[in-house]
C-alpha positions in Angstrom: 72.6 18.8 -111.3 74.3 19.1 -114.4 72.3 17.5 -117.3 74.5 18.0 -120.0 77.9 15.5 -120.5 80.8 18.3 -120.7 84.0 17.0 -122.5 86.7 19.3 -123.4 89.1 19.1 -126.6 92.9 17.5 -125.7 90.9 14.5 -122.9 90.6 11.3 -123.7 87.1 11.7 -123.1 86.6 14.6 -126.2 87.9 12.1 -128.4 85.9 8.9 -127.5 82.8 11.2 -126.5 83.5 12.9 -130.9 84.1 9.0 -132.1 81.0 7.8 -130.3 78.9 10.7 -132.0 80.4 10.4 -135.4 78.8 6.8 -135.1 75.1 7.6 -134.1 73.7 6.5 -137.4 74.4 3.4 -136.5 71.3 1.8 -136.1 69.9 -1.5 -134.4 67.8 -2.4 -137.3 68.5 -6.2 -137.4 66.7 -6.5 -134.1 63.2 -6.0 -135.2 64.0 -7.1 -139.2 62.7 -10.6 -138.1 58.9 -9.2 -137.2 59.4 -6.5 -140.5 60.3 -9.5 -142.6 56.7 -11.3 -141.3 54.6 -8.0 -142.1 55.7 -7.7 -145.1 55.7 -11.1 -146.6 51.7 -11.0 -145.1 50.5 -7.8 -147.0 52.5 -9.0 -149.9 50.5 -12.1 -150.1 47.3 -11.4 -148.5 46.7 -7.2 -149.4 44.0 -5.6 -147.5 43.0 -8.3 -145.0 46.7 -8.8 -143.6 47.2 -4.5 -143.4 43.8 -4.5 -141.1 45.1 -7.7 -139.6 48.0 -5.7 -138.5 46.2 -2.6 -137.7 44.1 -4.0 -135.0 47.4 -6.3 -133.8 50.1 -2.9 -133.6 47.1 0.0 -133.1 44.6 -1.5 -130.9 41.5 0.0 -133.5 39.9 -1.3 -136.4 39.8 0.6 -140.2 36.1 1.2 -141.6 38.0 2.5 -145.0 41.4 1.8 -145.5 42.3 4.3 -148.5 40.8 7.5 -148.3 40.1 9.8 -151.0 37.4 11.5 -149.7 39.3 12.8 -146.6 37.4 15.9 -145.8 40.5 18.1 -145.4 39.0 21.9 -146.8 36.9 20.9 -144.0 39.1 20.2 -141.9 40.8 23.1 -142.4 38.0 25.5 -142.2 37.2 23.5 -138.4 40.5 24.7 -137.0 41.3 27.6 -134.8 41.9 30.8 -136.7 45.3 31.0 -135.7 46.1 27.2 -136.4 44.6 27.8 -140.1 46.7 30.8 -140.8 50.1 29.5 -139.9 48.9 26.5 -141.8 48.1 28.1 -145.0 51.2 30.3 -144.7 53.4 27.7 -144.4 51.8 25.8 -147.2 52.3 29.3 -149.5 56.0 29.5 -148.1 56.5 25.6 -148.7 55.7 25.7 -152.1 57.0 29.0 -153.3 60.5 27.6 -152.0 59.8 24.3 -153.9 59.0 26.0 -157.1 62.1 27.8 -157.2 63.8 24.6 -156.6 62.2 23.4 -159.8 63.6 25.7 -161.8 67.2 24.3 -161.7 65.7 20.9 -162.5 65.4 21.2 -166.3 66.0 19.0 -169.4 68.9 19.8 -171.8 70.1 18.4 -175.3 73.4 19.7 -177.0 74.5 18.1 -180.4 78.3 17.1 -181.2 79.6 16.1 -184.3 76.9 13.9 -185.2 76.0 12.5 -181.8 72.9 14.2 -180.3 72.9 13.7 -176.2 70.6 15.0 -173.3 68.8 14.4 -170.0 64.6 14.6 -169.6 63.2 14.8 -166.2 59.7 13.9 -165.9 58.1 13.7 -162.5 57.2 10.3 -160.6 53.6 8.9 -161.3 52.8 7.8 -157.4 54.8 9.1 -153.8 54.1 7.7 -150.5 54.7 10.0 -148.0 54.9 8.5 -144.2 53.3 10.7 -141.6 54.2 9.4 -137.4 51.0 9.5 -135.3 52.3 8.3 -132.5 54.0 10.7 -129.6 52.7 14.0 -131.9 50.5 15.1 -134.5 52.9 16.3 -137.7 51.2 18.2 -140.1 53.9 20.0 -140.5 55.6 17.0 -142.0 52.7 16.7 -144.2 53.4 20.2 -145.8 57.2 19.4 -145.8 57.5 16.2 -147.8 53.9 15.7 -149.9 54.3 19.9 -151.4 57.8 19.0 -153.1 55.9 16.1 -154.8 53.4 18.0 -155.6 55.5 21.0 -156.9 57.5 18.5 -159.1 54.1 17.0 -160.4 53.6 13.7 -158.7 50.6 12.5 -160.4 49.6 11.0 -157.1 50.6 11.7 -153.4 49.1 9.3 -150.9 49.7 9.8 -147.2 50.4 7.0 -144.6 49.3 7.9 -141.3 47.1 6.2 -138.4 43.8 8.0 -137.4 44.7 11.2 -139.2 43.0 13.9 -136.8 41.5 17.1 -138.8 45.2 19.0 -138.4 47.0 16.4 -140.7 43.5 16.0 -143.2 43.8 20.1 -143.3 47.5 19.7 -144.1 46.8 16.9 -146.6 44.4 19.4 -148.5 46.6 22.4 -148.6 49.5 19.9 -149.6 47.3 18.2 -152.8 47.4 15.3 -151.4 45.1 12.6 -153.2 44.4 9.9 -150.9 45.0 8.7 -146.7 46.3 5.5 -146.1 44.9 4.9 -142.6 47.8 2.9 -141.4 51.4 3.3 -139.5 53.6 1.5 -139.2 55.2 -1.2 -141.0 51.9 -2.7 -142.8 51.5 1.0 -144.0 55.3 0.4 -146.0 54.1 -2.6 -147.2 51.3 -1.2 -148.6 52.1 0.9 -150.6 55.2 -0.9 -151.7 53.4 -3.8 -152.8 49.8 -2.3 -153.7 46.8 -4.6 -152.1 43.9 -4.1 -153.7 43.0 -0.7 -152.2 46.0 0.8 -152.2 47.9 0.6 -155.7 51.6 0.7 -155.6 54.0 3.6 -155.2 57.4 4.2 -157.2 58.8 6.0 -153.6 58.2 6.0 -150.1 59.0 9.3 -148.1 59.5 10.5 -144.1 60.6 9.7 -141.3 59.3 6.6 -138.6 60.6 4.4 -136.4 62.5 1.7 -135.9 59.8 -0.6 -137.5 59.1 1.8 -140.3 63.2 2.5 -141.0 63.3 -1.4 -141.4 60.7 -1.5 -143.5 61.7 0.6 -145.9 65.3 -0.5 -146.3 63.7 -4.1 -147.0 61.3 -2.4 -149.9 64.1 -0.8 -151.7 64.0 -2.3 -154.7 60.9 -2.4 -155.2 60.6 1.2 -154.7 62.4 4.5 -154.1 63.3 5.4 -150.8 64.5 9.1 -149.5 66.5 7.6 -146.6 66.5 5.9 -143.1 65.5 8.1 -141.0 67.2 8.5 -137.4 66.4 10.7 -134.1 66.1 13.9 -134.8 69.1 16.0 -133.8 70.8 19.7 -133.6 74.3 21.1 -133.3 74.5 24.1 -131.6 77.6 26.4 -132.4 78.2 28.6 -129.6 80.7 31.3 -128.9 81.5 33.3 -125.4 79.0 35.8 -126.5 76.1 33.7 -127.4 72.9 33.6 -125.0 72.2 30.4 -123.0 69.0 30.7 -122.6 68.6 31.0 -126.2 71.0 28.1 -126.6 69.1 26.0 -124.3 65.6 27.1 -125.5 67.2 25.3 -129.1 68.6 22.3 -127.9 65.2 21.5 -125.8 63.3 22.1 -128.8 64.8 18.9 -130.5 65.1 17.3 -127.0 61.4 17.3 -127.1 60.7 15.0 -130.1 61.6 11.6 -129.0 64.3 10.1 -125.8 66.3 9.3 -128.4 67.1 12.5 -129.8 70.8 14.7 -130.0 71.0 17.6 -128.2 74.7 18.6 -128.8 76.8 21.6 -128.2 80.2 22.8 -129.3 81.4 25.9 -127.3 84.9 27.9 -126.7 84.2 27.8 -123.0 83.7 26.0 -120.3 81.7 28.2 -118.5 79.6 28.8 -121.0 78.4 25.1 -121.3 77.7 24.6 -117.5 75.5 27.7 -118.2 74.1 25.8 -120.6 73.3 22.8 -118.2 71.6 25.1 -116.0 69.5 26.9 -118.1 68.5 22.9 -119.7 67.6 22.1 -116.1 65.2 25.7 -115.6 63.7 25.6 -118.8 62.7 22.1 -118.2 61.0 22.5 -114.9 58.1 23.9 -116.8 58.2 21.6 -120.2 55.2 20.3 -121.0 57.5 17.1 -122.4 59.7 17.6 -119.9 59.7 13.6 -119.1 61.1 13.4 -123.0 63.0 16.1 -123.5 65.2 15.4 -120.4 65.8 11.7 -121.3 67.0 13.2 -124.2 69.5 15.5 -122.9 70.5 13.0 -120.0 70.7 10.6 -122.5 72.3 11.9 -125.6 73.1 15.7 -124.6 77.0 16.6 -124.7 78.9 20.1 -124.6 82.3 20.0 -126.7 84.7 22.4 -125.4 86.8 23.8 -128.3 89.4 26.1 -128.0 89.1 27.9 -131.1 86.8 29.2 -133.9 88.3 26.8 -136.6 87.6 23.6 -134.3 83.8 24.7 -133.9 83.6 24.7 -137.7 85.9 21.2 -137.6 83.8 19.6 -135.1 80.7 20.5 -137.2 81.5 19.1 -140.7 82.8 15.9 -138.6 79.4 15.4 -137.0 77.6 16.3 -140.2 74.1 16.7 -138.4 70.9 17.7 -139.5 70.2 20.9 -138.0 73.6 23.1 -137.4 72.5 26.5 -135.1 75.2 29.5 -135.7 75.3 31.3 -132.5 78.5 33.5 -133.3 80.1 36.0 -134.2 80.6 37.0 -137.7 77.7 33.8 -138.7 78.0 33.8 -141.9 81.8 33.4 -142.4 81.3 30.7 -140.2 78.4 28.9 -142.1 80.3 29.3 -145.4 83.0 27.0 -143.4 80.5 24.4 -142.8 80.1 22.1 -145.7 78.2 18.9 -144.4 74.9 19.9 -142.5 71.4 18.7 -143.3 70.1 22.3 -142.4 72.2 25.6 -141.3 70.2 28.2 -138.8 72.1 31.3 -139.2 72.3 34.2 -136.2 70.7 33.6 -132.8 67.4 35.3 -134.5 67.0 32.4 -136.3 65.4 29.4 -134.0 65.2 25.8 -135.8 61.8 25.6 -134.7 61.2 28.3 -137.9 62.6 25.5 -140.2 60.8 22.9 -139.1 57.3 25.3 -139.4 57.5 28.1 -141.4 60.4 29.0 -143.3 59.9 27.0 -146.3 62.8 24.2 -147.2 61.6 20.7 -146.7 62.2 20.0 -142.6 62.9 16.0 -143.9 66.8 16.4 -143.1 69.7 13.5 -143.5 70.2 12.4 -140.0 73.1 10.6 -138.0 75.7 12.0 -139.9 73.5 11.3 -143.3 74.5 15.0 -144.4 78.2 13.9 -145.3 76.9 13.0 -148.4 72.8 13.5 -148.4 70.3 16.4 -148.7 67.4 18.1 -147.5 64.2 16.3 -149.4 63.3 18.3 -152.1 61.6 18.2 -155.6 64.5 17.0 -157.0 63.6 13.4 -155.1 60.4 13.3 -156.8 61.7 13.0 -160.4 63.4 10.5 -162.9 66.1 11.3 -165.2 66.5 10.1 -169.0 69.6 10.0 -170.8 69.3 10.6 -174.3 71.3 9.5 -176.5 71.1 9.8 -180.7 73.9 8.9 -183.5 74.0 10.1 -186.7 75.3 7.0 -189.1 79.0 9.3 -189.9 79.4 9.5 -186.3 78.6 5.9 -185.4 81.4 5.4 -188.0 84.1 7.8 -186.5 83.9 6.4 -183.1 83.8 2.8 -184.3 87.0 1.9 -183.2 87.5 3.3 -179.9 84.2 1.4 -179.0 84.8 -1.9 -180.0 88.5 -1.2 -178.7 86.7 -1.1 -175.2 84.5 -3.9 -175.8 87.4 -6.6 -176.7 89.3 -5.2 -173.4 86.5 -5.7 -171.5 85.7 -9.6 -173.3 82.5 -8.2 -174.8 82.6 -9.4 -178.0 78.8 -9.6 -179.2 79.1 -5.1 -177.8 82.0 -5.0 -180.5 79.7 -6.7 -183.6 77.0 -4.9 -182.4 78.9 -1.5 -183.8 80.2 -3.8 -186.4 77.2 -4.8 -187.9 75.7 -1.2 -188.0 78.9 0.0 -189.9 78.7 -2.6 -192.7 74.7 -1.9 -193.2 76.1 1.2 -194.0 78.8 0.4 -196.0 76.0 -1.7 -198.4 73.9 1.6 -198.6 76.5 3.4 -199.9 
């Protein structure tokens, strides 16, 4: 049985299968938006008693406490398996080493010109949400990846959203700085901490990943906060040549097949043979998947092997798709990857497996999704700050660009912008 869809490049087929994919962010968001609009109104209005309203309503339990500070999570950490604890605490060390040398490009400047003093401040937020799933998986991986780089830029508070966080995500929490636990998902959680309730005090952005109910929600907060994005199925975009491995190939398309039904599994390859290898190592490899039930309605679903006839349509087909993780299995890699401009993460050789990005290597695993990295980024530190323009005249200089200014404002019907440059000069025609 072949699992994968195989199109190849000249068919009708390649080019409706390429259009059909170059439109996965498209997302059905107006279809719950009705029930997102009724959560949030509810916590707006009534705080506390409408998020444990909703708890009990969406997650069958009830909250004893519904903020957290006092989350245990050194020991929670100390209660986990040795080898658990170590990756933990080296990916934590790896996160935030990575982070910190993100922050050193972020810095304030100031340069004077003839009389007219102008720079840019960064200061970090005051308070970051992060969103944490609890649903199909725990994630405290996601923890590490999205609270450290508020942390690292100097959040003054980081409180994670998350139903019943188990002692993996409290351990992660710890290691990440996190302040406080918001023991809620879903929808209520957004509204929480976009509209404080009187446990929870308001946040100035709301990060990670959810679904459908938690990417409505936080569309319909922006404004009110920051968002980093909404968040699609996770994806990955393996670039395969006639030498790559198909097992290896397989093993890296399964491991994003395994999140969630809805995910993208997706292959471009410069032979047909090489994909229907592909499809039959999908199908072996699955046999003895723990997730096997997900993964493979994610590759029957969504999986598809591009055939390409050359090396410049591999990096073509990638920069179209724009995905979130892009897998180099090639020759010659990194010529390739310096060809590849729009990918939310690239995973360079066939040594390197996504599955160290999303753990271990240290960049933030929160990715632009469904074609997001045309134009988005990996989260970082840099999403955890505000910039300032500053902006100082001397009197003389106010003077020398008078003209040009009030010149703009009249063009543009602005007439009180224009006396308001007027009236400075003339104060300073009485000093003199």
């Amino acid at each position: 049985m072949t699992f994968f869809q195989i199109v190849h490049e000249g068919s009708t087929d390649f080019d409706d299968t390429l259009a059909r994919l170059s439109r996965r962010g498209e997302t059905d968001l107006e279809r719950v938006e009705g029930a997102v609009r009724e959560v949030l109104a509810a916590v707006k209005a009534e705080g506390d008693a409408a998020v444990r309203r909703y708890v009990e309503r969406f997650e069958s339990r009830r909250i004893e406490r519904l903020l957290d500070t006092d989350y245990g999570g050194h020991a929670a950490l100390e209660s986990l398996p040795e080898p658990v604890r170590d990756a933990m605490i080296e990916a934590s060390r790896r996160i935030r080493r990575y982070h910190e040398r993100q922050l050193e490009d972020l810095v304030s400047f100031e340069y004077e010109e003839d009389g007219v003093r102008l720079g840019s401040r960064v200061r970090p937020l005051a308070r970051v949400g992060v969103y944490v799933p609890g649903g199909k998986a725990k994630y405290p991986s996601s923890v590490l990846m999205s609270a450290i780089p508020a942390s690292v830029a100097g959040a003054a508070n980081v409180v994670v959203a998350t139903p019943s966080a188990g002692p993996e995500v409290r351990a992660a929490c710890h290691l990440a700085g996190v302040h406080a636990i918001l023991d809620a998902g879903g929808a209520q959680a957004i509204a929480a901490l976009a509209y404080g309730t009187e446990s929870v005090t308001r946040v100035d952005k709301i990060v990670g990943p959810g679904n459908l109910y938690v990417a409505a929600a936080k569309r319909l907060v922006f404004g009110e906060v920051d968002i980093d994005s909404i968040a699609g199925p996770s994806e990955i975009l393996v670039v395969a040549d006639d030498d790559a491995d198909a097992r290896i190939v397989a093993a890296d398309l399964l491991s994003q097949a395994e999140h969630d039904e809805a995910a993208y599994p997706l292959l471009v390859c410069t032979s047909a043979s090489f994909a229907e290898a592909v499809a039959r190592e999908l199908e072996t490899q699955l046999s003895t998947l723990p997730r096997r039930a997900i993964a493979e309605a994610s590759v029957r679903g969504q999986g598809t092997a591009m055939v390409v006839s050359t090396r410049d349509a591999l990096a073509d087909i990638s920069n179209r798709l724009a995905v979130e993780h892009v897998a180099l299995h090639v020759a010659e890699p990194d010529e390739l990857a310096d060809r590849i401009d729009r990918a939310g993460a690239l995973f360079i050789g066939d040594a390197t497996p996504e599955a160290a990005g999303d753990y271990l290597a240290g960049p933030s695993h929160v990715l632009p999704t469904g074609g997001a990295a045309r134009y988005g980024a990996p989260l970082g530190v840099y999403d955890f700050v505000s910039r300032t323009s500053i902006i100082r005249y001397e009197r003389s200089a106010l003077a020398a660009q008078a003209e040009k200014i009030k010149a703009f404002a009249r063009v543009e019907g602005l007439e009180a912008h224009a006396r308001a440059v007027e009236v400075r000069n003339s104060v300073t025609e009485r000093v003199r």
